[in-house]
KOLGUMAR-925915 format. One record per residue (C-alpha): residue number from 0; residue in three letters; y, x, z. Coordinates in pm, whole numbers. Each point is the difference from the previous one (the first is absolute). Example, Ala and Ser with C-alpha at 12.3 -4.5 7.8 and 13.67 -1.06 7.14 Angstrom:
<tikes>
0,ala,-450,1230,780 $
1,ser,344,137,-66 $
</tikes>
This chain:
<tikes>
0,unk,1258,1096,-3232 $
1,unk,-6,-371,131 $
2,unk,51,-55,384 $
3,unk,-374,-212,-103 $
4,unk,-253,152,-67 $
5,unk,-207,-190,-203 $
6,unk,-306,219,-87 $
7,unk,-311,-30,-82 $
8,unk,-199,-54,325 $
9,unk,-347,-51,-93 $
10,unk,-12,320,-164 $
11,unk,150,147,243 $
12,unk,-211,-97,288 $
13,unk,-322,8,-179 $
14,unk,117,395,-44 $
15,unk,68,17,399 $
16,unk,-330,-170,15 $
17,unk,-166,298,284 $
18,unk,285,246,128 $
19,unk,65,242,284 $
20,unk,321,-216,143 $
21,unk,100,-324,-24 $
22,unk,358,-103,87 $
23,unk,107,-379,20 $
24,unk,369,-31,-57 $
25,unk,265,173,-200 $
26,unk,284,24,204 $
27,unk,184,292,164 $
28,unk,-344,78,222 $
29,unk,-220,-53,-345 $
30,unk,213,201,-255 $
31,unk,43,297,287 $
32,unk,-432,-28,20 $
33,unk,-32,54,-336 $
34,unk,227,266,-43 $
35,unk,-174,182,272 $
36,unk,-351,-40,7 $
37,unk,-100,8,-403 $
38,unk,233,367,41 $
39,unk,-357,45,232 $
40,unk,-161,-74,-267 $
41,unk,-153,-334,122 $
42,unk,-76,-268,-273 $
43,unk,227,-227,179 $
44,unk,131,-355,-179 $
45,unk,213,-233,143 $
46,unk,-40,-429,1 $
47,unk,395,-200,-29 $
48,unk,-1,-373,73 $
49,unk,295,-32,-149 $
50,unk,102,133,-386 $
51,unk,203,330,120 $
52,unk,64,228,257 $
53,unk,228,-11,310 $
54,unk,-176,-200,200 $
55,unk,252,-165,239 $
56,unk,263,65,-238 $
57,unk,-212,-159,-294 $
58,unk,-73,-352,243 $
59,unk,389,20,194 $
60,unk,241,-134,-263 $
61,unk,208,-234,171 $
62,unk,343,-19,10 $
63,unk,201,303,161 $
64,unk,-403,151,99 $
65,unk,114,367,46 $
66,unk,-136,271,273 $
67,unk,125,57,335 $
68,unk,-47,385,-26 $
69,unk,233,248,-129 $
70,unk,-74,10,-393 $
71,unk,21,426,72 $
72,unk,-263,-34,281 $
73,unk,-205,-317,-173 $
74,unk,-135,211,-282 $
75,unk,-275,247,-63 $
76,unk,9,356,164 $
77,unk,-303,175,-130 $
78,unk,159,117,-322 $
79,unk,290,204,28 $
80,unk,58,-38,-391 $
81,unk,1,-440,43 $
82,unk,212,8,271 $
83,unk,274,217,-180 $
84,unk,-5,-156,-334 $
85,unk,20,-399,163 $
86,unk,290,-137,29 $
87,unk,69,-276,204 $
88,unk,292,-229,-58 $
89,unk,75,-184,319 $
90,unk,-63,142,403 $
91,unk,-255,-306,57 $
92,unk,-187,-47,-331 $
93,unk,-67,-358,-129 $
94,unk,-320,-130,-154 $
95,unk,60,102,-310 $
96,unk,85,336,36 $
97,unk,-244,95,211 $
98,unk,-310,-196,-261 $
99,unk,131,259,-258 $
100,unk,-47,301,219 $
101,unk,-385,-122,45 $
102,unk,7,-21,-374 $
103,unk,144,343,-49 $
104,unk,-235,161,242 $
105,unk,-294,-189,-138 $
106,unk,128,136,-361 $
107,unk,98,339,103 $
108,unk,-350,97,181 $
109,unk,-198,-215,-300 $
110,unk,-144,-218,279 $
111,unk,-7,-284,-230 $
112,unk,-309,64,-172 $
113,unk,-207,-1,334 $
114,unk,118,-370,105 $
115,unk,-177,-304,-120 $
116,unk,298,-287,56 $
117,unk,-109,-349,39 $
118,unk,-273,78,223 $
119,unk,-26,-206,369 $
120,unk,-257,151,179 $
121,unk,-248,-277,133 $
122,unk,-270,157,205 $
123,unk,-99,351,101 $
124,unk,-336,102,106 $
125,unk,-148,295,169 $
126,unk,-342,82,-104 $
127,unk,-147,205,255 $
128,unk,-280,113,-192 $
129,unk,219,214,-232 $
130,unk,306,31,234 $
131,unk,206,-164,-276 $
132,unk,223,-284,-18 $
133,unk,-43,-292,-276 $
134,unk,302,-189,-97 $
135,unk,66,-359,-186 $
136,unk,327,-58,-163 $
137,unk,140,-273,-127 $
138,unk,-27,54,-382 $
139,unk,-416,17,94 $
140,unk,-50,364,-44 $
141,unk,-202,207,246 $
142,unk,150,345,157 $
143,unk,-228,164,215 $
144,unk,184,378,180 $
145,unk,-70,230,299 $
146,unk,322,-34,170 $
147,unk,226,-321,19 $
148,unk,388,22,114 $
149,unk,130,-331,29 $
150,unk,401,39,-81 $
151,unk,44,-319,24 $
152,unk,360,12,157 $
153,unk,99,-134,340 $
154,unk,180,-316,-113 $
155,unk,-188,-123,-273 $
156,unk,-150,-339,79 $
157,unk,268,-279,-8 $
158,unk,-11,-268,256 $
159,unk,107,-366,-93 $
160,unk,-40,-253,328 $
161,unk,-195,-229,-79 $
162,unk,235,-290,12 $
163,unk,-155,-380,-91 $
164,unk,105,-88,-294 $
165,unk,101,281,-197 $
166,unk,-200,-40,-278 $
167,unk,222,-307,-83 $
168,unk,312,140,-60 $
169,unk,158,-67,-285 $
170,unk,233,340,-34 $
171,unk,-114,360,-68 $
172,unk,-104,207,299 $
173,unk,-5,336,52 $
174,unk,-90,321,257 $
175,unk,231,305,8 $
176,unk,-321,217,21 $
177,unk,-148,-171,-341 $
178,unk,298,-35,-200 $
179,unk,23,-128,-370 $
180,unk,7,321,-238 $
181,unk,288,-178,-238 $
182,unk,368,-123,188 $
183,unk,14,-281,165 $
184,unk,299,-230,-14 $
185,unk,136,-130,281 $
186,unk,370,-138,-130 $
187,unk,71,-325,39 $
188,unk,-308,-57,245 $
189,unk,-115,-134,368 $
190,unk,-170,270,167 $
191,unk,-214,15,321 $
192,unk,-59,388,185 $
193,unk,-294,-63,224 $
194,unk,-12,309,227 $
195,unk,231,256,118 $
196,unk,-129,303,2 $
197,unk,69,304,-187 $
198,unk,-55,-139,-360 $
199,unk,176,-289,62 $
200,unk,304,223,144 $
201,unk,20,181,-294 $
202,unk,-19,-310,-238 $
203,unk,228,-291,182 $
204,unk,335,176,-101 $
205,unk,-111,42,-345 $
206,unk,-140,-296,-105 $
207,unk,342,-174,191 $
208,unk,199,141,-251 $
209,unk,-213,-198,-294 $
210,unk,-127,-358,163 $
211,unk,170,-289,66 $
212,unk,-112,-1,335 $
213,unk,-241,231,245 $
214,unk,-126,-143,318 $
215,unk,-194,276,206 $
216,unk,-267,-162,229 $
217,unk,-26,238,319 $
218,unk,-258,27,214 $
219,unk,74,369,170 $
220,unk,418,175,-41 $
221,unk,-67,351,-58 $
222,unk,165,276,102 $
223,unk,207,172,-334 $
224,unk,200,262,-68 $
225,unk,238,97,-304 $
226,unk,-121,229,-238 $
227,unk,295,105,-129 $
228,unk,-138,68,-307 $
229,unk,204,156,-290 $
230,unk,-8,226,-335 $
231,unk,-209,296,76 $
232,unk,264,287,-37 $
233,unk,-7,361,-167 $
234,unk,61,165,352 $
235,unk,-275,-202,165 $
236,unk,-236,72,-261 $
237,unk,49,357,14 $
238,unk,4,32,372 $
239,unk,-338,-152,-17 $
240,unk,-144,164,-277 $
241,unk,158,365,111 $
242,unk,-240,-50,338 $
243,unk,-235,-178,-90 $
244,unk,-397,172,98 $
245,unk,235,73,323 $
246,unk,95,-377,57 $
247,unk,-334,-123,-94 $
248,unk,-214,258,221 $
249,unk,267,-162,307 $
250,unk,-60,-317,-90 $
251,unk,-393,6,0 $
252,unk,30,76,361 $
253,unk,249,-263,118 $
254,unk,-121,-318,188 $
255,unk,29,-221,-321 $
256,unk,13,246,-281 $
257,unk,364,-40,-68 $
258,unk,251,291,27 $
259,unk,325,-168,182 $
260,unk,200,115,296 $
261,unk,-165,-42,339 $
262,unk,165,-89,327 $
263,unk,-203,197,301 $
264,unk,134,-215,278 $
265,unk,-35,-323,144 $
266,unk,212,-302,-75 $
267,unk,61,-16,374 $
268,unk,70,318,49 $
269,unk,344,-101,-180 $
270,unk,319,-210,105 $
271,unk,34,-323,-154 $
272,unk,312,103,-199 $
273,unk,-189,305,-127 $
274,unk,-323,-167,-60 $
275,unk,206,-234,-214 $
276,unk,176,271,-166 $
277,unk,-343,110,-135 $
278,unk,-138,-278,-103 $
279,unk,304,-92,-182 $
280,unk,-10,361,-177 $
281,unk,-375,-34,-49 $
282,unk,71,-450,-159 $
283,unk,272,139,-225 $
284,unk,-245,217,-151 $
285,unk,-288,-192,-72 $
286,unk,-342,-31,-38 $
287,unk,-292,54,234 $
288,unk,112,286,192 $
289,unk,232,-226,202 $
290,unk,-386,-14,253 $
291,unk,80,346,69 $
292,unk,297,-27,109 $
293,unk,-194,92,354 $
294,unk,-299,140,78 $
295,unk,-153,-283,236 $
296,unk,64,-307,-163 $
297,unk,-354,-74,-105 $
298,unk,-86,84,365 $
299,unk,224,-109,232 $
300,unk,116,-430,12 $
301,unk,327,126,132 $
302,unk,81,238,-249 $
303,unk,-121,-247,-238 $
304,unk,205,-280,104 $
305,unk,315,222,-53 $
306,unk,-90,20,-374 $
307,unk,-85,-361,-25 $
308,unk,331,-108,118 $
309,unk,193,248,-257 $
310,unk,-140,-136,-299 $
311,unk,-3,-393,167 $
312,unk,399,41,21 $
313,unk,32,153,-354 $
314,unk,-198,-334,-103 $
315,unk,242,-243,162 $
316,unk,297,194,-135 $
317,unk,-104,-7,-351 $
318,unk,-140,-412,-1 $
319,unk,317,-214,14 $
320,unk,-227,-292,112 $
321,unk,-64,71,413 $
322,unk,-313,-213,-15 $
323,unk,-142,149,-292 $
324,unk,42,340,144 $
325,unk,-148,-81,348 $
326,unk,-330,-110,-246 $
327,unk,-19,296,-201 $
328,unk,50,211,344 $
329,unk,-290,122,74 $
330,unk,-76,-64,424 $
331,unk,-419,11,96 $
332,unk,-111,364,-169 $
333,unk,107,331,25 $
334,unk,181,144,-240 $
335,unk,-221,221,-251 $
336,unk,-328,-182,127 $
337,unk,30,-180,-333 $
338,unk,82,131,-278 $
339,unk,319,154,11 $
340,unk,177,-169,-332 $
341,unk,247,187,-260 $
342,unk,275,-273,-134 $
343,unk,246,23,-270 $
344,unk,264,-315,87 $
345,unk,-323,-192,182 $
346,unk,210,-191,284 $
347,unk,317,-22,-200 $
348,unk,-190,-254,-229 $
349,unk,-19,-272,247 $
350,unk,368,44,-12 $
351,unk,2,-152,-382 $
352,unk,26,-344,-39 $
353,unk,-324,-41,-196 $
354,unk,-247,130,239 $
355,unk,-161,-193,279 $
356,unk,-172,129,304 $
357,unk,-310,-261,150 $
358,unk,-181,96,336 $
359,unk,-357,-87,4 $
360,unk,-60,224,336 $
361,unk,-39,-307,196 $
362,unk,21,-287,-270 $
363,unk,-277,158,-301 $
364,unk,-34,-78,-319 $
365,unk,-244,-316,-22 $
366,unk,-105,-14,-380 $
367,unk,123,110,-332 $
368,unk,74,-285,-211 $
369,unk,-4,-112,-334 $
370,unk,384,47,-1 $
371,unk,37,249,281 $
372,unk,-27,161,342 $
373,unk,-59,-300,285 $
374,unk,141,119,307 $
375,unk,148,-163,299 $
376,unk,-90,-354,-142 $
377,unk,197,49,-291 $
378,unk,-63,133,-365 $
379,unk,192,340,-117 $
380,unk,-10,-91,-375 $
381,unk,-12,345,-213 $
382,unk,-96,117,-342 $
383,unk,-140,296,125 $
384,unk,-172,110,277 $
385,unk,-51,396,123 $
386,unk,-263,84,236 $
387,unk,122,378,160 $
388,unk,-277,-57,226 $
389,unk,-175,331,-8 $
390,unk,-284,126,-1 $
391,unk,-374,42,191 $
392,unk,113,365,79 $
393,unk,-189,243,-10 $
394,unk,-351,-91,61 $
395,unk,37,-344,-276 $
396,unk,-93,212,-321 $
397,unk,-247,172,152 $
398,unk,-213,-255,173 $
399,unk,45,-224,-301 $
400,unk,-199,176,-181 $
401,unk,-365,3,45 $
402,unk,-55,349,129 $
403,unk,-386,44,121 $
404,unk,-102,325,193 $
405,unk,-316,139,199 $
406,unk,-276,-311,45 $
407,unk,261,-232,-196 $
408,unk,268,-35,252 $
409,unk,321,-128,-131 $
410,unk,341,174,79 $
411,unk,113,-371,82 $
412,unk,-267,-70,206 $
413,unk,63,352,233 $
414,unk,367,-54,5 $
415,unk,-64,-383,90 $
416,unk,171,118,380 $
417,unk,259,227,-183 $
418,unk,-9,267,-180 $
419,unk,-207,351,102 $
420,unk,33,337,-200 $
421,unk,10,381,58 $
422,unk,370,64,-51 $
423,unk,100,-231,-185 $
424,unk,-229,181,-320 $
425,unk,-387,-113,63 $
426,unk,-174,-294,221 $
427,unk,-386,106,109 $
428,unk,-287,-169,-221 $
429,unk,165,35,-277 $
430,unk,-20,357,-113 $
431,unk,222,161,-303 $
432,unk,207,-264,23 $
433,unk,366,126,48 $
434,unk,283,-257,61 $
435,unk,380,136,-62 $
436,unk,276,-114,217 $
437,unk,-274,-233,192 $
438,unk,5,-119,369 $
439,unk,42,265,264 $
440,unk,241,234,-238 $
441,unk,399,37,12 $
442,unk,27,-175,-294 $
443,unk,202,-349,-13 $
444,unk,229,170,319 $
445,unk,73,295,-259 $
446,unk,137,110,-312 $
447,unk,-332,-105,-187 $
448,unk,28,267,-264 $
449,unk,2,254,202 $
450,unk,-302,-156,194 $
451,unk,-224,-48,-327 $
452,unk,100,355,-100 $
453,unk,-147,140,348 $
454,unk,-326,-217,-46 $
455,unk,-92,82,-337 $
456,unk,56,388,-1 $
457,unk,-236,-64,361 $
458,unk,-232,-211,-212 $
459,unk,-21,272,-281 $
460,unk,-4,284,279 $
461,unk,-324,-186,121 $
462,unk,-151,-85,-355 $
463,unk,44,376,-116 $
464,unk,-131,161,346 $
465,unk,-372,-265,-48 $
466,unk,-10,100,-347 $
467,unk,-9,381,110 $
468,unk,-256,-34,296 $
469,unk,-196,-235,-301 $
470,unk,43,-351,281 $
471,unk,53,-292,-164 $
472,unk,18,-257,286 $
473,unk,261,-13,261 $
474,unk,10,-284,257 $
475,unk,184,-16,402 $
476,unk,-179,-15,259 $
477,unk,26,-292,253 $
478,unk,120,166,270 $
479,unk,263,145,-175 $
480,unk,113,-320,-152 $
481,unk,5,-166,329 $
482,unk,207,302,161 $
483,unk,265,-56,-278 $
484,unk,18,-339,41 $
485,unk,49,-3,356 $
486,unk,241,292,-69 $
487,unk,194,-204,-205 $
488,unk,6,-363,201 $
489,unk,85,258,289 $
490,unk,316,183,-176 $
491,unk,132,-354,-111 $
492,unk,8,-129,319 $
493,unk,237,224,151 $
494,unk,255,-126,-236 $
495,unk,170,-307,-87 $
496,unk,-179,-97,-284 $
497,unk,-233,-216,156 $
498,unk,257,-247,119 $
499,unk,64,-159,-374 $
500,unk,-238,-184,-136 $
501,unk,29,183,-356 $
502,unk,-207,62,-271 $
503,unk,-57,358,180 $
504,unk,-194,-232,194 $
505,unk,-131,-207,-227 $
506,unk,161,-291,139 $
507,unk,112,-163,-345 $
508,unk,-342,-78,-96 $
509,unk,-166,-308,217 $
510,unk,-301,116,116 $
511,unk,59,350,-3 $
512,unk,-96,220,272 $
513,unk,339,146,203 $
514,unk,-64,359,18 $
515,unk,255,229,-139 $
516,unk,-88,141,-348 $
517,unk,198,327,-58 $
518,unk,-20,320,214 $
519,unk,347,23,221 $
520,unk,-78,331,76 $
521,unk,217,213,-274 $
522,unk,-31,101,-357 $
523,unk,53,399,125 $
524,unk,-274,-54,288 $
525,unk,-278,-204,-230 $
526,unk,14,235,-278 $
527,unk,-37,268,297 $
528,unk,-330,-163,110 $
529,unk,-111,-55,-350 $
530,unk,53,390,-48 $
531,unk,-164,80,344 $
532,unk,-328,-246,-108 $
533,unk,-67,188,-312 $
534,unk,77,362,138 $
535,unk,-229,-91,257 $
536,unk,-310,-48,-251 $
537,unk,119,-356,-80 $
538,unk,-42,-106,373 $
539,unk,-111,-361,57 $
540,unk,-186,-36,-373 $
541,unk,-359,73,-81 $
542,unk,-56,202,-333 $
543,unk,-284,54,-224 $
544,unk,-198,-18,-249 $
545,unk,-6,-311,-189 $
546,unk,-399,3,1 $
547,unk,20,45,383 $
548,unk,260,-254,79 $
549,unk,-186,-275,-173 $
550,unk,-280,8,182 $
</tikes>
């Protein structure tokens, strides 16, 4: 079948037209919803802005956009029959890989039929008369359901600054996190990178190897480390696959739901020649567990600094150019306060003659042109420009939308100071409305699959326990949302994280309020709280009848 789905959505939707659950999005979170809750027997349907599944990995299509978690570990664990028969062919999986393992696990459980593709989701409304939500999508149908989960995805609503004049360009534009569905050609071309985050990390080297010429505009270096990606081997494979319900059970119960070797000591607790020795070990093999190398450098600016300085003299030894590397050196942040990046040959690009690094940190970009990038007084002429300028995070999709609870409050309009929910899964005054992944969860500080895969079996847990006590509305109290959120603020401020003004922070977004938007506090330790809350009677939520809750 076609990566595009391209069926018939009014018939569709007008059959989905009053159902038990409805589930907006069809990624990871949306496909693993399905699965689970019509095995409940819920008549559960699903709404897809875009024309197939994957969600993130339907949108991400840039240039070199692969995942920074172990393909082995970055993959679904709740059927031991899927994660035998996959095979992955590289260690880190790129885009397309990892869009036909959504396909095959939309085709294998026969999830298809439930989605409606092409459907944005406009507005959402609770009717508290009924205890029902009523929702208006963008192809004008009308869905009203009991229960809403919002699986939406963290990273989902793309940011483009709002420079003057960039409706007057003459080239083509693009955003990593909205990329064209056919190639894009980039031989022979001019090309501007605006941003230098993790996208833009990931897609400098490779579109160097096709333009004429890349200049990167940088506001913020970030921190990077090698992947060391390769060919996923036989041995590997089968190591994996040999232990995997053990490796998977381990890894649901680590601080960011990855399974790597952990360092129980402090960075300071170590000579410089031996503290160097392991980071060395820990750089030469890659990927994100380099941050736990030690077990206080999210904690402790010392420890940090040790860390920092590693990867800052791997940077200068790999950039011919000393000026260039003092620029892409990261020096006011932590490192791992920010996103901690995955590269395949990122600084060894500036090293070709056809790419071009521009500071704007203290000289920004003034306008987009009809020829080009103004900055510094002068014009950058390109025939392309790329914005890897992220995204709203986490909160964007979801306050975009015009969600309406108890006495028509909007979820924008309560979140207006930042945002406020009962573990990251429900915000008070807006009852049966579940959010996966959402603000005050692990989730964009973990492996996100294994995140989505602990909030929807929760989510079903909860749906299947109401249906056999004959509740049908579920909402958090106040008081327990404003525990968690102070819990949360509380546990984030005894780290480092606070220091970088990141999209954790929601500092990438003018106007946004700078409170930090994940929960710090551990993969292993949230899902023990989660666990604890619903053994507990579902602690901190009021259940009942739907009749009752309306009133």
């Amino acid at each position: 079948m076609p990566l595009d789905n391209q069926s018939d959505n009014r018939s569709l939707a007008t059959q989905a037209r009053r159902i038990d659950v409805l589930v907006v999005g069809a990624g990871f979170a949306g496909l693993y919803l399905l699965h689970c809750l019509s095995k409940l027997g819920l008549d559960v349907r699903a709404l897809e802005a875009g024309g197939g599944v994957g969600g993130t990995w339907y949108w991400n299509r840039y240039p070199g956009a692969r995942c920074d978690v172990e393909s082995m570990q970055y993959s679904f664990g709740f059927s031991e029959e899927l994660q035998q028969d996959w095979q992955w062919s590289e260690l880190f999986s790129a885009q397309p890989e990892i869009l036909s393992y959504a396909n095959h696990v939309a085709e294998r459980f026969d999830l298809r039929r439930l989605i409606t593709f092409n459907a944005r989701v406009h507005a959402a409304i609770f009717d508290e008369a009924s205890a029902r939500w009523t929702v208006h999508t963008s192809i004008g149908e009308t869905v009203t359901a009991r229960y809403i989960v919002m699986a939406t995805g963290c990273l989902s609503t793309g940011r483009v600054p709002d420079f003057p004049g960039i409706e007057t360009f003459e080239g083509r534009t693009f955003h990593t996190g909205e990329w064209p569905h056919e190639p894009v050609d980039f031989a022979g071309r001019r090309v501007a990178v605006i941003g230098t985050g993790s996208s833009a990390i990931q897609a400098v080297p490779v579109i160097a190897e096709q333009a004429a010429h890349v200049t990167v505009f940088q506001r913020t270096p970030n921190y990077s480390i090698p992947s060391r990606n390769g060919p996923m081997t036989c041995e590997y494979e089968t190591e994996w696959k040999t232990e995997y319900a053990a490796r998977r059970e381990t890894a649901r119960h680590m601080r960011n739901g990855i399974l790597y070797d952990l360092n129980d000591k402090s960075a300071l607790d170590d000579t410089p020649e031996e503290r160097e020795r392991t980071y060395a070990e820990r750089w030469q093999k890659g990927g994100v567990r380099f941050m736990a190398a030690y077990n206080d450098l999210a904690l402790n600016q010392a420890s940090n600094d040790t860390a920092a300085d590693f990867v800052r003299a791997r940077i200068r030894e790999i950039i011919k150019d000393p000026a260039v590397a003092e620029l892409l050196c990261p020096k006011d942040y932590p490192i791992g306060t920010k996103r901690i990046c995955v590269d395949t040959n990122y600084f060894a690009a500036f090293n070709r003659p056809n790419v071009t690094l521009v500071d704007v940190r203290n000289d920004p970009i003034q306008a987009i042109t009809p020829a080009g990038v103004r900055q510094g007084g002068q014009v950058c002429a390109v025939d392309d420009i790329v914005f890897a300028t992220g995204f709203d995070a986490m909160t964007g999709t979801l306050t975009r939308v015009d969600i309406r609870g108890r006495h028509g409050q909007t979820l924008a309009a309560k979140w207006e100071a930042g945002p406020r929910t009962y573990l990251g899964l429900m915000t008070a005054g807006f009852p049966n409305l579940f959010m996966i992944t959402g603000p005050g969860s692990p989730s964009v500080l973990s492996n996100m699959i294994v995140s989505i895969e602990q909030h929807v079996d929760w989510i079903s847990d909860c749906l299947a326990e109401m249906g056999k006590q004959d509740l049908g509305c579920i909402e958090p109290t106040a008081e327990a949302e404003e525990a968690w959120v102070a819990h949360v603020n509380e546990v984030a401020h005894r780290t480092l994280y606070p220091k970088a003004a990141s999209w954790y922070m929601g500092a990438n977004i003018p106007g946004k309020p700078r409170v930090f938007l994940p929960y710090i506090g551990g993969v292993g330790a949230y899902r023990q709280k989660c666990d604890d809350v619903a053994a507990n009677g579902y602690e901190g939520f009021v259940m009942a009848p739907a009749v009752t809750m309306a009133k």
